[in-house]
ZAMARGU-4260 file (C-alpha; in steps of 0.2 Angstrom, whole numbers, plus 5000, padded with zeros to 4 digits):
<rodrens>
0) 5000/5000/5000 | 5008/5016/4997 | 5011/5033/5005 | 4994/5042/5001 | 4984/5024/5002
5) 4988/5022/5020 | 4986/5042/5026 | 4969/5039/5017 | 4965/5025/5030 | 4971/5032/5044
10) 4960/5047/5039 | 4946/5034/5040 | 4950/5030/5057 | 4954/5047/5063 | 4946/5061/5055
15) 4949/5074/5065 | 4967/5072/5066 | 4976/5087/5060 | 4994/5078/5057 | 4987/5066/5046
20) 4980/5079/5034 | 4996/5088/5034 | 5006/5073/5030 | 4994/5067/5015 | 4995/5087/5010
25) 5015/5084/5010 | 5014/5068/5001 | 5002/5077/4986 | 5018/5091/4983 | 5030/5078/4986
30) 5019/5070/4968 | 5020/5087/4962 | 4999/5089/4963 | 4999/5107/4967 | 4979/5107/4965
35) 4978/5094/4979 | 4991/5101/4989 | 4982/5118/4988 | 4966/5111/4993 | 4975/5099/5005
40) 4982/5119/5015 | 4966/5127/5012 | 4958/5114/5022 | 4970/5112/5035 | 4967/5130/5038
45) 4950/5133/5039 | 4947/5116/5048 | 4962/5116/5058 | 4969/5134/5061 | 4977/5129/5076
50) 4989/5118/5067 | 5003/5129/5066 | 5015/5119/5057 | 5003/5122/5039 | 5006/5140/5038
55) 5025/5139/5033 | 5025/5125/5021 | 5009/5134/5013 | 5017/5150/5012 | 5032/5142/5004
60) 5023/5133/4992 | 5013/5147/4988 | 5028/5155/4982 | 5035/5145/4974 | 5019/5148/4962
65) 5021/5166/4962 | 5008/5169/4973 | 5018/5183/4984 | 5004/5192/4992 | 4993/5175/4996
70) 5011/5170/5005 | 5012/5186/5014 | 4994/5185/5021 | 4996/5165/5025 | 5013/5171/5034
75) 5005/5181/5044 | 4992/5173/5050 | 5002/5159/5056 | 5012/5172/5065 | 4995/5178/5075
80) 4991/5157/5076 | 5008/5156/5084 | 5011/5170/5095 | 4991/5165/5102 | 4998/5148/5105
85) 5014/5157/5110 | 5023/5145/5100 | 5041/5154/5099 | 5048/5142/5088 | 5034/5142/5073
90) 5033/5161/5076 | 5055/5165/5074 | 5051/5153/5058 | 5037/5159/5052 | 5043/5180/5054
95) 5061/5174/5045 | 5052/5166/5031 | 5040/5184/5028 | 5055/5193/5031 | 5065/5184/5019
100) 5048/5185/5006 | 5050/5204/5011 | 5066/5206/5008 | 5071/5212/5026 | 5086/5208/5038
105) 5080/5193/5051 | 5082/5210/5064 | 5069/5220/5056 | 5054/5215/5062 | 5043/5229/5054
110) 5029/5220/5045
</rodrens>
């Protein structure tokens, strides 16, 4: 049974388990599916806003499709997501990659 095949079970088993849609999400742009792996994010963040770990790997991909703004505003919400669940790690990351989409030193935190 591969990757997807198995998430898709567990899924069965365990609907409302965040990590198991992130990781089928992650095995969709692993394929290079980017309309599942969009809808795979969108979900995530609407069902599961809480799940801080989406935002980056959703900004990034979004960027890598051009889509700079979208990236900016998922960015920043992750950053609010994370500084409500004060989550300093997923908030240093999260505020390096917006700086870096920015263009602004790691120091400049003026977003």
């Amino acid at each position: 049974m591969n990757r997807i095949a198995q998430l898709e079970e567990f899924l069965k088993e365990s609907p409302n388990d965040p990590f198991l849609y992130y990781a089928l999400t992650l095995e969709y742009q692993k394929l290079g599916d980017d309309f599942k792996t969009r809808a795979g994010f969108e979900h995530l963040v609407q069902t599961f806003p809480d799940y801080v770990g989406t935002y980056y790997h959703f900004g990034k991909f979004l960027e890598r499709l051009g889509e700079s703004q979208q990236a900016e505003e998922i960015y920043r919400r992750g950053i609010d997501i994370a500084t409500q669940l004060r989550n300093h790690h997923a908030k240093g990351e999260l505020m390096g990659a917006l700086n870096q989409l920015l263009g602004l030193d790691d120091e400049d935190e003026d977003f």
